[in-house]
Phi, psi and omega in degrees: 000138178259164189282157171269140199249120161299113185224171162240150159256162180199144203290133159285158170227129188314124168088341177294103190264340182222169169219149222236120155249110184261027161211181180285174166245153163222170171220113209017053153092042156260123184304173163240352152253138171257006167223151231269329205241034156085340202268318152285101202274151174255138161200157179303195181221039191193107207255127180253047183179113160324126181228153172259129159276119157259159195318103184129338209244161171245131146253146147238150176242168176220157197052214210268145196218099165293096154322094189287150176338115185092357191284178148182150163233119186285105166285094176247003170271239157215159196232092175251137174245155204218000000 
């Protein structure tokens, strides 16, 4: 089962150049920022549920990135961890 992604959405609007999230973002009650102005993004380091990179797609990870016991992740797109 995959985790629920928390977002806000929001409308474009004519003249709008930036955008204001007045809550957090999160992913399965992890921030995904860890500084108040967005610039440091956070993720786990140990992926607990098998995922497909499909065909087409760029993924990225960022540090040390653990496959937990029973997991896999199939890449057929491309995948950088950085």
């Amino acid at each position: 089962m995959y985790g629920k992604i928390i977002v806000n959405t929001i409308d474009s609007q004519p003249g709008v150049t930036s955008v204001t999230f007045h809550d957090k973002i999160a992913a399965n009650g992890g921030d995904q920022w860890i500084d108040r102005y967005g610039i440091i993004k956070a993720n786990a380091n140990e992926i607990l549920s098998s995922a497909v990179i499909p065909a087409r797609t760029n993924a990225v990870s960022a540090g040390t990135v653990r496959i937990g016991v029973g997991c896999s992740v199939t890449v057929q797109g491309d995948w950088r961890i950085v």
